[in-house]
N, C-alpha and C positions, 0 to 999 in steps of 0.2 A: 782579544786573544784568550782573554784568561777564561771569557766563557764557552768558547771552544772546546777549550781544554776540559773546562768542566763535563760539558755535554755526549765528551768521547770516550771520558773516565783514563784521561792522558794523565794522570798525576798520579804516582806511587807514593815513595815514600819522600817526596818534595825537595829532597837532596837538589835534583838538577833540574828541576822544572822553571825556578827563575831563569838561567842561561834557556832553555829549550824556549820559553816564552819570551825574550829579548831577541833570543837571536832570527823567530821566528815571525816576529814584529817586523825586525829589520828588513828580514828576506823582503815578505809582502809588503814592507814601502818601498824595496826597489823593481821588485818585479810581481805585481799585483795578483797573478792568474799562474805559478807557475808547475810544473808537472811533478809529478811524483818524484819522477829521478832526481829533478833539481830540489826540493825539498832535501830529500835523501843527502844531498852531496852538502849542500848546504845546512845541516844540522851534522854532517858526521863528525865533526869538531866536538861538540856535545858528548858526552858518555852517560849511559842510563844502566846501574846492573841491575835494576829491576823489571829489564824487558819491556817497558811499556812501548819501544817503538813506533809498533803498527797503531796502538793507539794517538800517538804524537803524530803520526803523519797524517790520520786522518782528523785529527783537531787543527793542524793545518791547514788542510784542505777544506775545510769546514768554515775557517776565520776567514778564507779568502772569499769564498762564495758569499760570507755575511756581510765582510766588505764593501763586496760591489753590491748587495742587496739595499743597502746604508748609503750606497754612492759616497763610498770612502775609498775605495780604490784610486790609484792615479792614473 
């Protein structure tokens, strides 16, 4: 996850990047592949004022594809 994150330049100023990177752990061990919106709905818990969202959703999306690249998906 954390090099995801790295790779998508998803970290500001690292206030909430631990919660955005737990919770986004979590998602992808329950649901391995899942879409944008669910990302979305599931990190909206999270707060970022430094805007980095769009980057955070695609560090996401990115962890999951490496995931299943790794055969670490369930």
């Amino acid at each position: 996850m954390q090099e995801a994150f790295i790779a998508r330049g998803a970290f500001q100023c690292g206030f909430c990047t631990p919660g955005f990177v737990l919770m986004a752990r979590q998602l992808l061990d329950e649901k391995p592949d899942p879409t944008e919106d669910e990302i979305r709905h599931y990190l909206s818990g999270n707060l970022c004022r430094c805007a980095a969202y769009p980057e955070i959703i695609e560090a996401v999306k990115l962890a999951a594809r490496m995931r299943k690249e790794r055969g670490l998906s369930r």
